[in-house]
C-alpha positions as CSV (number, residue, x, y, z in Angstrom):
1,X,29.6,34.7,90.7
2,X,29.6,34.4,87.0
3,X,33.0,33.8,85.2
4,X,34.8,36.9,84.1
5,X,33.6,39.4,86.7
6,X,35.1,40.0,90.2
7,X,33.2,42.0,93.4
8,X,35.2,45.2,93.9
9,X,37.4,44.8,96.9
10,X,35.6,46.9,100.2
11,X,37.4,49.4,101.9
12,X,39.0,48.4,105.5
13,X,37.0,49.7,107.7
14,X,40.2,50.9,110.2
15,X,41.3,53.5,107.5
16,X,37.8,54.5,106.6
17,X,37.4,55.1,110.3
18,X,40.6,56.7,110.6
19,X,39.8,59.2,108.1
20,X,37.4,61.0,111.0
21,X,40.5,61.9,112.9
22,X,40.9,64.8,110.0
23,X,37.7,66.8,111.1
24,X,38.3,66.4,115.1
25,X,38.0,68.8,117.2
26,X,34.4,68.7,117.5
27,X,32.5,70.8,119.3
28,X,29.6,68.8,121.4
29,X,26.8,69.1,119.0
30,X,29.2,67.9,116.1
31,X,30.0,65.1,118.1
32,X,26.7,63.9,119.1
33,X,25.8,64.1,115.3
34,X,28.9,62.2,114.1
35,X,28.4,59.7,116.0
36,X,24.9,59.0,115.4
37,X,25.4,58.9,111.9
38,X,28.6,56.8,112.0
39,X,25.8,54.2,114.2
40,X,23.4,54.4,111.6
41,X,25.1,53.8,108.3
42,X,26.2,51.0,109.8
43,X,22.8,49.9,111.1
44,X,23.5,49.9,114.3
45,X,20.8,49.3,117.3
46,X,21.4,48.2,120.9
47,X,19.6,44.7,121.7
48,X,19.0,46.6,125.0
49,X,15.6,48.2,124.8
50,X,16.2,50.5,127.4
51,X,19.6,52.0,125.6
52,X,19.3,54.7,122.9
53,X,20.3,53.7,119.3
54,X,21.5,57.1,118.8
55,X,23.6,59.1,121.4
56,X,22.8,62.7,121.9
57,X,24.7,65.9,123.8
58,X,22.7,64.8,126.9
59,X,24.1,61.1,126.4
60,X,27.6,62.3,126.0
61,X,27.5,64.5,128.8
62,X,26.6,61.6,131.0
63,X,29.3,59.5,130.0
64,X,31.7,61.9,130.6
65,X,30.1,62.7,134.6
66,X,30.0,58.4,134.8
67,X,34.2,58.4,133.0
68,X,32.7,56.1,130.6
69,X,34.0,58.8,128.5
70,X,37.4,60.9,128.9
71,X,36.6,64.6,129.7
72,X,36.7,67.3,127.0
73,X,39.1,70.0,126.4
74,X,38.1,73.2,128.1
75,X,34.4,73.8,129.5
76,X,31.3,74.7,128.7
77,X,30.7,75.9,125.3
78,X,34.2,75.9,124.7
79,X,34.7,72.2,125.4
80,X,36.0,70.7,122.2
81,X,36.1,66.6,121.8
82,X,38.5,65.0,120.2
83,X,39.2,61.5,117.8
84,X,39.5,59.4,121.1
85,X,36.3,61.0,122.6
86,X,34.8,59.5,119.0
87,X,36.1,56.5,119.3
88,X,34.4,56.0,123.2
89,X,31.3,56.7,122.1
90,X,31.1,54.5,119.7
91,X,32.5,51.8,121.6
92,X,30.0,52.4,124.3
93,X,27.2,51.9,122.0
94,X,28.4,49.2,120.0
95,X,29.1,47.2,123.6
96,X,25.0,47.8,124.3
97,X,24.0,46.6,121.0
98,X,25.7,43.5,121.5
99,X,23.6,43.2,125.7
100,X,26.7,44.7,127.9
101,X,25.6,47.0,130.3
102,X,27.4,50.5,131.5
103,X,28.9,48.6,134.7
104,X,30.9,46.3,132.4
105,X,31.2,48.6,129.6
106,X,33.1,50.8,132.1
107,X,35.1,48.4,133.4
108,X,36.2,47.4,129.9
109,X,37.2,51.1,129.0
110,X,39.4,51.5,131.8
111,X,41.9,48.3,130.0
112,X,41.6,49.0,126.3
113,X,44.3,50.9,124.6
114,X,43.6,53.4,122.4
115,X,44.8,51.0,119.2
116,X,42.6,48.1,120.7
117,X,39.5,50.5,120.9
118,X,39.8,51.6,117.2
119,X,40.6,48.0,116.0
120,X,37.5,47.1,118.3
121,X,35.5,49.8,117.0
122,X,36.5,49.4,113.3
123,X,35.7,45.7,113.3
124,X,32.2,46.5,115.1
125,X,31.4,48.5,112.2
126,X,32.4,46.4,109.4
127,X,32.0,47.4,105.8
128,X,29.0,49.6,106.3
129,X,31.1,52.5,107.9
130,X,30.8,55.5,105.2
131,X,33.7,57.3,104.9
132,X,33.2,61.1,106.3
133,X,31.7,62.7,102.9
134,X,29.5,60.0,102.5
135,X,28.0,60.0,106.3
136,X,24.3,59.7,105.8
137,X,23.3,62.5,108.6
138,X,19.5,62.4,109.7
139,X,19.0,64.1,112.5
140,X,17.2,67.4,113.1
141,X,20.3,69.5,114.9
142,X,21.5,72.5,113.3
143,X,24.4,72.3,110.8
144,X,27.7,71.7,111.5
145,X,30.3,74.3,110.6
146,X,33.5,74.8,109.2
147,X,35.2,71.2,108.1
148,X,32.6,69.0,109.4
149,X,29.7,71.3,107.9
150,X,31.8,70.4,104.5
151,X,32.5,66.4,104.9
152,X,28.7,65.8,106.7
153,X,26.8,67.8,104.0
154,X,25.6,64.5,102.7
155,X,24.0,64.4,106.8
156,X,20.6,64.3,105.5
157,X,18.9,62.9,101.8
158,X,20.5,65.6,99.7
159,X,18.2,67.3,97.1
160,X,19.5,68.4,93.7
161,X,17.4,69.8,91.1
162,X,17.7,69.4,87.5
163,X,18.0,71.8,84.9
164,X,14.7,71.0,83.2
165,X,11.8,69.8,84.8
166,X,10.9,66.5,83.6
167,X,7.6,64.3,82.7
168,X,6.6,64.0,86.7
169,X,6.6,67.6,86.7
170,X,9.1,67.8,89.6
171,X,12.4,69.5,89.2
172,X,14.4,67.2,92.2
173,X,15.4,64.4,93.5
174,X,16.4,62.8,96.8
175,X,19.5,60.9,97.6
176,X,20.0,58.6,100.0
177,X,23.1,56.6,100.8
178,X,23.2,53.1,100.9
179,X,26.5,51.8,101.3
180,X,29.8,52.7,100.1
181,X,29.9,53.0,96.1
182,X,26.2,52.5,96.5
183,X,23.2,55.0,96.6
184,X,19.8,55.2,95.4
185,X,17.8,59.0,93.4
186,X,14.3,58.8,94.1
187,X,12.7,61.6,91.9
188,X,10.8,64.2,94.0
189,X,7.4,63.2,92.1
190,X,7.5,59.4,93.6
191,X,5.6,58.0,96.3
192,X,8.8,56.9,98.3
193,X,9.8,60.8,98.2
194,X,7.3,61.2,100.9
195,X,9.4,59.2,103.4
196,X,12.7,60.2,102.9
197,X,12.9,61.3,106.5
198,X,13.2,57.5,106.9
199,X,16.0,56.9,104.7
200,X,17.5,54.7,107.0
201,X,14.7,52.4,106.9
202,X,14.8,52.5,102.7
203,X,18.5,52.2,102.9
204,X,18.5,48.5,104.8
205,X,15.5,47.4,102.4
206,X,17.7,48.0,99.6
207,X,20.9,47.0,101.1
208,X,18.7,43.3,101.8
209,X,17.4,43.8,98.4
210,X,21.1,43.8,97.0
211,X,22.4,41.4,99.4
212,X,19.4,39.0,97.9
213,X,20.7,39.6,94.2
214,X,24.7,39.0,94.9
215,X,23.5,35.3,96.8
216,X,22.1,34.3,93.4
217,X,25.7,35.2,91.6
């Protein structure tokens, strides 16, 4: 690091993740997506082939039948999920990235506290965890509504058009998160444009990229 400048101080992952207690309840769908996103700003992916990186309504719903996860408010369509239902779901998938199976994840469940599972969770998740209205969303569900619609309208690379068009002759540009106080504009008229359904992918390529230049510091 070169004399006079200092690396700004990252935010602790517990109160970034605590900051998602403000939008719970969640209906099913909104869960599913939360979580998924949560998982994959933090470049998250089981080691277990056979686990899904990403858990879907399906997913959930089998947790819940199985008592890996708590059961919801109400039923049906009118089930609603709370901060601790959240918090298990991210716990189960952060347990199979790191080779535990559901057997021993549910054993482990059934002794953690709700304190220990957010510490657990939080630590899990380290410094990549976006806070909620930065949550890179990139799934294909429908929208979210009402307070989540509001914080997860970053979910997927936003698109914000100029007032002029410019020399590409394209009036927009793509945004992508990268980490927190970081994110990259690719103009609509560049050849990257055409993969920004794979931000994720583009995010950890320039979060290695940065990683690379800090080293040399």
């Amino acid at each position: 690091m070169t004399a006079g400048t200092s690396t700004p101080a990252l935010a602790d992952p517990l109160l970034v993740l605590r900051e998602y207690r403000q939008l719970a309840p969640w209906n099913l769908r909104d869960l599913a997506a939360v979580s998924a996103a949560i998982l994959d700003a933090s470049a998250v992916r089981p080691i277990n082939a056979a686990a899904s990186p990403h858990p879907n309504e399906r997913t959930i719903r089998f947790y819940v039948t199985k008592g890996l996860v708590a059961a919801p408010e109400g039923r049906g369509t009118a089930a609603v999920y709370s901060y601790r239902h959240l918090l298990q779901v991210l716990a189960i998938k952060l347990r199979q990235m790191e080779g535990g199976t559901l057997a021993a994840i549910s054993k482990e469940m059934v002794e953690l506290t709700g304190d220990v599972l957010e510490r657990r969770v939080a630590a899990a998740l380290g410094p990549g965890l976006p806070s909620p209205d930065r949550l890179p969303l990139t799934g294909k569900e429908a929208p979210p509504r009402g307070r989540v619609a509001r914080a997860l309208r970053t979910w997927r690379p936003q698109v914000d058009a100029p007032t002029e068009p410019d020399q590409l002759g394209a009036t927009a540009w793509h945004r992508i998160p990268v980490a927190r106080g970081l994110e990259i504009h690719v103009h609509d008229g560049h050849p990257l444009a055409r993969r920004a359904d794979r931000s994720g992918e583009i995010a950890d390529a320039v979060r290695a990229a940065v990683s690379r230049l800090l080293a040399t510091d």
